[in-house]
C-alpha positions as YAML, in Angstrom:
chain: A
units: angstrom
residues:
- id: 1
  name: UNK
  ca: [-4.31, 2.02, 18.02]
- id: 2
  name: UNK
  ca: [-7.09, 4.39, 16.16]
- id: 3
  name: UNK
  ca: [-6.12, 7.43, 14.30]
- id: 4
  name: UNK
  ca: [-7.98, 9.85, 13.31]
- id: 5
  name: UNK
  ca: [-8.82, 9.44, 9.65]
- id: 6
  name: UNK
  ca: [-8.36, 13.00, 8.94]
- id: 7
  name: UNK
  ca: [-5.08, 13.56, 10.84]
- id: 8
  name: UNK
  ca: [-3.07, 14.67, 7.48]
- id: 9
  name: UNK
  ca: [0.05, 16.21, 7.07]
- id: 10
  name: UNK
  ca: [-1.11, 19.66, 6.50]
- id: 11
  name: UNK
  ca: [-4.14, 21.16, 4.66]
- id: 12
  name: UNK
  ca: [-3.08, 19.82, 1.60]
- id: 13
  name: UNK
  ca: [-1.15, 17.11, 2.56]
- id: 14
  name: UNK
  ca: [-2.31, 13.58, 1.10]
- id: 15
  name: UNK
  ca: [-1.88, 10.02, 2.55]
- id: 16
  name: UNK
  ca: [-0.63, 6.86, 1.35]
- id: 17
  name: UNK
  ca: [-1.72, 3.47, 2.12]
- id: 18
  name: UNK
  ca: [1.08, 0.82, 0.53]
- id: 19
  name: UNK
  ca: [-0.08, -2.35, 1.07]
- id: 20
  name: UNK
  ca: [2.22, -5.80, -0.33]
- id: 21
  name: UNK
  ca: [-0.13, -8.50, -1.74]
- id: 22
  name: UNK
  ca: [-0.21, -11.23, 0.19]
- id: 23
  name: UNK
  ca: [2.29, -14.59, 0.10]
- id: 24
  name: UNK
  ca: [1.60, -16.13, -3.06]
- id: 25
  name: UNK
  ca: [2.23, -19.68, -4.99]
- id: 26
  name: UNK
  ca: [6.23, -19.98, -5.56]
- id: 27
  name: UNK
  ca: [7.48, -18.86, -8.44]
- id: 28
  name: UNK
  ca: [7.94, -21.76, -11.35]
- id: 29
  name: UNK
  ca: [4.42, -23.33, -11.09]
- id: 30
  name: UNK
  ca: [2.90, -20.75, -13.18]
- id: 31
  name: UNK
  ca: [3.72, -16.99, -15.28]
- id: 32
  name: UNK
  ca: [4.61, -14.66, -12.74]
- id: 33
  name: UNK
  ca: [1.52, -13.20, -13.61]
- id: 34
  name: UNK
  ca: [-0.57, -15.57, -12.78]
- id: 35
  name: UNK
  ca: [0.61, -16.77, -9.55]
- id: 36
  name: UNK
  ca: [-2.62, -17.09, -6.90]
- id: 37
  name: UNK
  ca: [-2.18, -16.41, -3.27]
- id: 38
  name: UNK
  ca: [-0.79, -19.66, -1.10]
- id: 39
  name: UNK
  ca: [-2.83, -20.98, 1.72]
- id: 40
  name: UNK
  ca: [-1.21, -18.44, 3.96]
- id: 41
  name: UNK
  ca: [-1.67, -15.75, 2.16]
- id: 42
  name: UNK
  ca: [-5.46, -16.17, 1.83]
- id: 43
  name: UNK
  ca: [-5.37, -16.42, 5.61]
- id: 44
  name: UNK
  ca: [-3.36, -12.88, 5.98]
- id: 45
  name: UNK
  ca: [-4.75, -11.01, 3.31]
- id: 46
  name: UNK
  ca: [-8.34, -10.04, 5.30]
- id: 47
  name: UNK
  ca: [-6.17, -9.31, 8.07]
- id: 48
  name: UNK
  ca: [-4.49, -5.70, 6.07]
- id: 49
  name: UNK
  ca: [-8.45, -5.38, 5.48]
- id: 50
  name: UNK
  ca: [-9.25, -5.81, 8.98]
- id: 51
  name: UNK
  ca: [-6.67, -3.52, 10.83]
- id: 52
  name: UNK
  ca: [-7.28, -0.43, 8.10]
- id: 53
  name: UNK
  ca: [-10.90, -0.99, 9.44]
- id: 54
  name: UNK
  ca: [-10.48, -1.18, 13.07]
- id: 55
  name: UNK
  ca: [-7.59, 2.01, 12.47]
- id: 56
  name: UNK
  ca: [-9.83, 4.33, 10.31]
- id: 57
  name: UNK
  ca: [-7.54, 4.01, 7.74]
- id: 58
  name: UNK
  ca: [-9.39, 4.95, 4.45]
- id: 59
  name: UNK
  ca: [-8.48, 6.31, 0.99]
- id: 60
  name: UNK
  ca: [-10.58, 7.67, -1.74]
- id: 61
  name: UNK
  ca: [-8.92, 5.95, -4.71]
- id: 62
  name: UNK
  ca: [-7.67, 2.45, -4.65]
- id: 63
  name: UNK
  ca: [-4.92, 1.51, -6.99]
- id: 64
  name: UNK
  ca: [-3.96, -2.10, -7.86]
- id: 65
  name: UNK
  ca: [-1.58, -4.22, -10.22]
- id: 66
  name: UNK
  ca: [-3.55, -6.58, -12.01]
- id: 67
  name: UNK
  ca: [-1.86, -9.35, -11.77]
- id: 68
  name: UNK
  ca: [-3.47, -12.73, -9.67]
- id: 69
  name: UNK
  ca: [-2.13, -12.44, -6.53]
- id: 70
  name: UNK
  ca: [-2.30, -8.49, -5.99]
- id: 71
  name: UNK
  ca: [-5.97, -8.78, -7.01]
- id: 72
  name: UNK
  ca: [-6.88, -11.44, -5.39]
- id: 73
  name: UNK
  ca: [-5.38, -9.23, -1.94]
- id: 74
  name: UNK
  ca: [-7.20, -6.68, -2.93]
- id: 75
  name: UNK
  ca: [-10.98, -8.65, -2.80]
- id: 76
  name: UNK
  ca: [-9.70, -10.64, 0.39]
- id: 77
  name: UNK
  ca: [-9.18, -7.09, 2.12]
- id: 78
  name: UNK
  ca: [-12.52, -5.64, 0.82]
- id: 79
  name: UNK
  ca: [-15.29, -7.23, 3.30]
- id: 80
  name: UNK
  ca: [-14.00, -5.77, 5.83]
- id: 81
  name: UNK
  ca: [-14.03, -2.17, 4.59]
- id: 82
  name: UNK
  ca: [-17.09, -0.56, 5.75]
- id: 83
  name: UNK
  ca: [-17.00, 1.95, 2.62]
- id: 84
  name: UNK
  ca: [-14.39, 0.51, -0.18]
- id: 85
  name: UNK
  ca: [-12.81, 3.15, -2.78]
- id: 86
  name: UNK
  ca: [-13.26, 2.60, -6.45]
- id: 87
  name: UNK
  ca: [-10.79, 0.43, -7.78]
- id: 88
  name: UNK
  ca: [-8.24, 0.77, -10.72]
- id: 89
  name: UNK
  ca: [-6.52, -1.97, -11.87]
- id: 90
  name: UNK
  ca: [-3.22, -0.39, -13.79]
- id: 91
  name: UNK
  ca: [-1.06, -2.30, -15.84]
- id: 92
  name: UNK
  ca: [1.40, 0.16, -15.14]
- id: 93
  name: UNK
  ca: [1.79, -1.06, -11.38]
- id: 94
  name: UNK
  ca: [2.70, -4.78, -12.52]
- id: 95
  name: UNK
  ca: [6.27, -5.12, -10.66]
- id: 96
  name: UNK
  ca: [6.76, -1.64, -11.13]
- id: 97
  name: UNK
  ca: [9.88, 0.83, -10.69]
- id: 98
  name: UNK
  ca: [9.33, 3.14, -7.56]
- id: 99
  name: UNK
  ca: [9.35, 6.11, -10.32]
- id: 100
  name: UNK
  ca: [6.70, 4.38, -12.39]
- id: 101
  name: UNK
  ca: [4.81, 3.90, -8.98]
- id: 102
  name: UNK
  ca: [5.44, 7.84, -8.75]
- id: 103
  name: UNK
  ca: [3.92, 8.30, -12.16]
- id: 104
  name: UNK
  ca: [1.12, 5.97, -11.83]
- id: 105
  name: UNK
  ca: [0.05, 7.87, -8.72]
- id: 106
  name: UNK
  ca: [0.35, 11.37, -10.19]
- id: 107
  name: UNK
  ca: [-1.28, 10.66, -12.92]
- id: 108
  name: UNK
  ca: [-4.24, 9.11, -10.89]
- id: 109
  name: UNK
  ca: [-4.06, 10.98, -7.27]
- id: 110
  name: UNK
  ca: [-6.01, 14.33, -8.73]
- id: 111
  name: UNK
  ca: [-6.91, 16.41, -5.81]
- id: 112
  name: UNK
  ca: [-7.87, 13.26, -3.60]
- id: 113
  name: UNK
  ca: [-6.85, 13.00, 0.02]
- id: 114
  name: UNK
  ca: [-5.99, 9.18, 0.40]
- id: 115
  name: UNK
  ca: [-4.71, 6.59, -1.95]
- id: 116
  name: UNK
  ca: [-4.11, 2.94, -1.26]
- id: 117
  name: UNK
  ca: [-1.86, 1.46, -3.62]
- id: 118
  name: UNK
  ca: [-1.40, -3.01, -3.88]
- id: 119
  name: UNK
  ca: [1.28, -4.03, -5.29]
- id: 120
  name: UNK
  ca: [5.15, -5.70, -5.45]
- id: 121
  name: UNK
  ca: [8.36, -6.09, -3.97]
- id: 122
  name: UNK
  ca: [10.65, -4.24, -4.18]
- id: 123
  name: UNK
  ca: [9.43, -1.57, -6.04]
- id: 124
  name: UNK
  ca: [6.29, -0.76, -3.10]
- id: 125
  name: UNK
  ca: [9.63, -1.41, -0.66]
- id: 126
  name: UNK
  ca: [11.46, 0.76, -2.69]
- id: 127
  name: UNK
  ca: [9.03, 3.68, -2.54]
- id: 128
  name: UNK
  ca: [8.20, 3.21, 1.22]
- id: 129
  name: UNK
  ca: [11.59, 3.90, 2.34]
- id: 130
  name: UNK
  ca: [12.59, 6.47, -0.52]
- id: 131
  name: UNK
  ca: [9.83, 8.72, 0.49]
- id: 132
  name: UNK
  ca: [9.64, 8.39, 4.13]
- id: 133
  name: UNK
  ca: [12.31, 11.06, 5.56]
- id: 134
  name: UNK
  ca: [10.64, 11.42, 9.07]
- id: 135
  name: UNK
  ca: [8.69, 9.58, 11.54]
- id: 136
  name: UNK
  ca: [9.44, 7.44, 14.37]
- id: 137
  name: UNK
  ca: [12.66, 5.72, 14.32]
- id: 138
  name: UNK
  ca: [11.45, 2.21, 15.72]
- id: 139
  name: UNK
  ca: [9.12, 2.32, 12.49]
- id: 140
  name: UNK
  ca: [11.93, 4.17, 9.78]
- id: 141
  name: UNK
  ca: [14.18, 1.26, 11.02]
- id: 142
  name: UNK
  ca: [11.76, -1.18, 10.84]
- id: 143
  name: UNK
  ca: [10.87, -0.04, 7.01]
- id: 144
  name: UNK
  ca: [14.12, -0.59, 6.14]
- id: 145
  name: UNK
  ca: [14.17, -3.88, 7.33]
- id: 146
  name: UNK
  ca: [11.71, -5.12, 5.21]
- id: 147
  name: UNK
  ca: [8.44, -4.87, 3.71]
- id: 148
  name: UNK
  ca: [6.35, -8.08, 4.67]
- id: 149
  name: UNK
  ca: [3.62, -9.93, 2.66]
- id: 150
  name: UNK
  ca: [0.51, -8.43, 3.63]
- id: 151
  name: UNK
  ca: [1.88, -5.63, 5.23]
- id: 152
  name: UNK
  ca: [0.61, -2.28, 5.00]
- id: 153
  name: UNK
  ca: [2.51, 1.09, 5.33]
- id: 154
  name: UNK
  ca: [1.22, 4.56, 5.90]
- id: 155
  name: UNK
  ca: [2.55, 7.29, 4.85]
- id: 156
  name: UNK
  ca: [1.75, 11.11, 5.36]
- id: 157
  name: UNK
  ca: [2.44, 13.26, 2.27]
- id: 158
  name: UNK
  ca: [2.57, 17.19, 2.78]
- id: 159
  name: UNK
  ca: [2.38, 17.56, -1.33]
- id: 160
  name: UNK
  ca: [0.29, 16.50, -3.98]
- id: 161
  name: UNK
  ca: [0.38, 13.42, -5.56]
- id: 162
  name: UNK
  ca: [2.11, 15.41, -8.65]
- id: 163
  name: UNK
  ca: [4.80, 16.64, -6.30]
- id: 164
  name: UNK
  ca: [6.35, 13.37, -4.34]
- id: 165
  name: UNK
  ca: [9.63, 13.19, -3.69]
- id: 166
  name: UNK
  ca: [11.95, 11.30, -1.77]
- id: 167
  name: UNK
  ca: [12.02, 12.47, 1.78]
- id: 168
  name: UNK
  ca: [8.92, 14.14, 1.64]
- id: 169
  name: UNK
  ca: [6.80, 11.42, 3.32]
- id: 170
  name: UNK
  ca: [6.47, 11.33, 7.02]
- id: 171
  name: UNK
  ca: [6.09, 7.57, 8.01]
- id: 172
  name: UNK
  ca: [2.70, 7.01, 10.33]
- id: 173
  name: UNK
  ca: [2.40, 3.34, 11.07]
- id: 174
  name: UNK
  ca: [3.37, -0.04, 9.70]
- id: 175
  name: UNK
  ca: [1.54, -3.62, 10.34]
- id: 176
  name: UNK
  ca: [2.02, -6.80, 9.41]
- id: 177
  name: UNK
  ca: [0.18, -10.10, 9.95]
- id: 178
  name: UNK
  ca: [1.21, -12.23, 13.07]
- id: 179
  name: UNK
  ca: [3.68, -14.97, 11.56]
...
């Protein structure tokens, strides 16, 4: 379903892109760190890349953990985007609190309209459904259900980046690759 790309909550409202790296390599076989995307999760990852494109989903500012699999996400999604952000790999967002997420993007939002942010579970789950206090309820319930590999979640934000807070959010859309 196309949005408009504008369509913000208010003039100076921002919006959110979350997106969960894809399914990577169990853990064991390698550092956390270092743990590459499995076979299905190179197979979903272009898919997040694909539906922002075909949705008009964009952002001004993308924000990524550097760690192997969210990076690797991150360059699977890219050929599809018709105009990618710049990129900022933050060591900050490695498995990162929801409030360090917070940080991270108030310390790197500025006055930009759209951010899309990779990065891990639970933390990115965490966020989602801390700052989403409106939307639909199919989707609110849905959020709370779970935050899939490869998935991406929209948010709406009627503050600045320095201002989020829990509730704020209004939640747009969610997607997730076909299992």
């Amino acid at each position: 379903m196309p949005v408009e790309p504008a369509a913000r909550a208010g003039g100076d409202g921002r919006r959110l892109l979350l997106v969960r790296h894809a399914k990577a390599v169990p853990k064991g076989q390698t550092e956390d760190f270092d743990r590459a995307l499995s076979d299905r999760g190179r197979r979903n990852a272009p898919g997040a890349g694909r539906w922002l494109a075909e949705s008009g989903y964009t952002a001004d500012l993308a924000l990524c953990s550097p760690s192997r699999r969210t990076r690797q996400t991150w360059e699977l999604m890219l050929p599809a985007l018709a105009s990618p952000p710049p990129t900022v790999y933050d060591d900050r967002l490695y498995n990162a609190t929801p409030s360090t997420l917070v940080e991270v993007l108030a310390a790197r939002g500025g006055n930009l309209g759209g951010v899309l942010l990779v990065g891990h579970n639970s933390g990115i789950h965490e966020l989602a459904t801390a700052l989403c206090g409106s939307g639909p309820a199919e989707l609110l319930e849905r959020l709370r259900e779970g935050f899939p590999t490869s998935g991406v979640v929209v948010v709406d934000l009627p503050d600045r980046w320095d201002g989020l807070a829990p509730g704020h959010g209004s939640l747009v859309t969610i997607w997730s690759p076909p299992h």
